[in-house]
C-alpha positions as CSV (number, residue, x, y, z in Angstrom):
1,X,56.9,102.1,12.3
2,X,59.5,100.6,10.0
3,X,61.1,97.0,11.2
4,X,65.0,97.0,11.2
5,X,67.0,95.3,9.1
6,X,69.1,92.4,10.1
7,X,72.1,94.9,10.0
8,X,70.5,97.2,11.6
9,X,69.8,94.9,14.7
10,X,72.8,93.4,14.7
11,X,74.7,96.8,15.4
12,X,72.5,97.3,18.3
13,X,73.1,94.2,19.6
14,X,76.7,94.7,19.1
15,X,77.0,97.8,20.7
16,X,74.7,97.1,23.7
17,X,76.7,94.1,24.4
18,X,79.8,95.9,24.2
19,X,78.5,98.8,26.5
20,X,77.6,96.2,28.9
21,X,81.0,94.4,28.5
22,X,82.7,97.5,29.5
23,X,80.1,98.7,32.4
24,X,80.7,95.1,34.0
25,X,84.4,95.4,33.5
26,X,84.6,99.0,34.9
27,X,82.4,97.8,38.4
28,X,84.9,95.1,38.7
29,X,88.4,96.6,38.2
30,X,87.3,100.5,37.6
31,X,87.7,103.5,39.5
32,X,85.5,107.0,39.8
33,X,88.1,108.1,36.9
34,X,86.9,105.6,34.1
35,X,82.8,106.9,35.2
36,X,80.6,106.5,32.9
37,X,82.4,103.0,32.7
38,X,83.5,102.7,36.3
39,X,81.7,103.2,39.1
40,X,81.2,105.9,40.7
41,X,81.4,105.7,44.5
42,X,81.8,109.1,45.9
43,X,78.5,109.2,46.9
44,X,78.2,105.0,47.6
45,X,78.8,104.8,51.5
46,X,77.9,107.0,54.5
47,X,79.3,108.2,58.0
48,X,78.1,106.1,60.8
49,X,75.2,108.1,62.5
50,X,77.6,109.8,65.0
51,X,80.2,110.3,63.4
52,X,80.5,114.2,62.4
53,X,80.1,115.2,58.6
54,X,83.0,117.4,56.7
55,X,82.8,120.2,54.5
56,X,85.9,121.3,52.7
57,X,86.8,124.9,52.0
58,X,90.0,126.5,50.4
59,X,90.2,130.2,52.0
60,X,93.1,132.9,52.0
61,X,94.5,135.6,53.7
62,X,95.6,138.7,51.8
63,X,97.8,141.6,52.7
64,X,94.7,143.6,54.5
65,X,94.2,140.6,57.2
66,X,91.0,140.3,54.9
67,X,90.2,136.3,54.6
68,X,89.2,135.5,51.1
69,X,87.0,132.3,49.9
70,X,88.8,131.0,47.3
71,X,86.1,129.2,45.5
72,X,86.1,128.0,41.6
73,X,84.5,131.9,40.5
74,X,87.7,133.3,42.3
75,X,90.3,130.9,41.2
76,X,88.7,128.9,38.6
77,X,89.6,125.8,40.2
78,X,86.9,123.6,41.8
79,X,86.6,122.0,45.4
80,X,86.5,118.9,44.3
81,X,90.3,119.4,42.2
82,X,91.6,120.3,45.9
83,X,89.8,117.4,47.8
84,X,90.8,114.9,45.4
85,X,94.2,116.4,45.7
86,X,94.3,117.0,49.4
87,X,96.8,114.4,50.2
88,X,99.3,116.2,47.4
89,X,98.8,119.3,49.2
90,X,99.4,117.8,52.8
91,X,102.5,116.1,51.7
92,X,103.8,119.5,49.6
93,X,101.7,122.6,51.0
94,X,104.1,125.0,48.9
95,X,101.9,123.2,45.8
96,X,98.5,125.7,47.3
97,X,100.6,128.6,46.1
98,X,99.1,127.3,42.1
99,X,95.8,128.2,44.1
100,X,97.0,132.1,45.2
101,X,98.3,132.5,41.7
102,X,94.9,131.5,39.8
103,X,93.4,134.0,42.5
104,X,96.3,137.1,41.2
105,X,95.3,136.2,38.0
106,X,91.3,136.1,37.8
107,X,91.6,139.2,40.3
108,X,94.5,141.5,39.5
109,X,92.9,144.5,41.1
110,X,92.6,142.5,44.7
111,X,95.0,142.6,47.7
112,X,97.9,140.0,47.1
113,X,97.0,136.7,49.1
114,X,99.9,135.5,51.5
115,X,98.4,132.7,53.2
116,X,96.0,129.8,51.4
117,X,94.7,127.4,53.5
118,X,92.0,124.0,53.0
119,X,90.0,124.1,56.0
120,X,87.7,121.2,56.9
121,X,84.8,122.2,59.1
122,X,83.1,119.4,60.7
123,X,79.6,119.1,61.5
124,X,78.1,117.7,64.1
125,X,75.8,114.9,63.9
126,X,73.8,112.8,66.5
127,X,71.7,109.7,65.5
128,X,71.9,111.0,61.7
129,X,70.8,114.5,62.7
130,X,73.0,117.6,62.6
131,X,73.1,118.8,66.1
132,X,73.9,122.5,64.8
133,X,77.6,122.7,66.8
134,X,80.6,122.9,64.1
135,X,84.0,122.9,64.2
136,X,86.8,124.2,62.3
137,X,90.1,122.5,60.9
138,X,92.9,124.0,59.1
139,X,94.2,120.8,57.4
140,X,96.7,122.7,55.5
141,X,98.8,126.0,55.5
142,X,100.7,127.6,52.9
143,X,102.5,131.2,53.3
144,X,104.2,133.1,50.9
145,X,107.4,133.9,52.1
């Protein structure tokens, strides 16, 4: 194995101190955006042990009655767009007709959807455990008019 050259060590150097320039500076003033630079909290905290544990969905309702999951395979747009979003879509629920249009377009053969709602369905939870009870939340409703 070959030594490195004084240049050669000296852009190593460089460039670890600069990583580590920007990793510290992201842990101090970044957020989950700037990751691999910022830091990345989402999964960082927890409930307290009682406290009941949410699970987001995005579902629809199409011209049968028939509710529909709108996951990313149907509309192409992940969970984790709409949960980071969720506050938009509280504030503005006409914005979760984007959601029924990705849904027309991936599937132009399926029943037109006129309702898309998120739904939160909370878990219960007991001393850390899940108590196997559930209950369901429909945060926010959008219907075509």
């Amino acid at each position: 194995m070959s030594a490195l050259t004084r240049r050669g060590r000296s852009i190593r150097v460089g460039l670890t101190v600069l990583v580590g320039a920007l990793v510290l500076g992201g842990t101090l003033w970044g957020q989950d955006d700037h990751f691999p630079f910022g830091p990345f909290r989402m999964y960082a905290g927890s409930n307290p042990p009682n406290d009941p544990a949410p699970d987001t969905r995005v579902e629809g309702v199409d011209t049968t009655g028939a509710v529909v999951g709108l996951g990313e395979t149907s509309t192409g747009i992940r969970r984790a767009e709409i949960e980071g979003q969720q506050g938009r879509y509280a504030a503005d629920p006409t914005l979760l007709r984007q959601v029924a249009d990705a849904y027309a377009e991936r599937n132009p053969e399926a029943p037109a959807l006129v309702e898309v709602r998120i739904v939160i369905r909370w878990y219960g939870i007991r001393e850390g455990r899940p108590t196997g009870t559930s209950t369901d939340e429909t945060v926010v409703r959008w219907r075509a008019p």
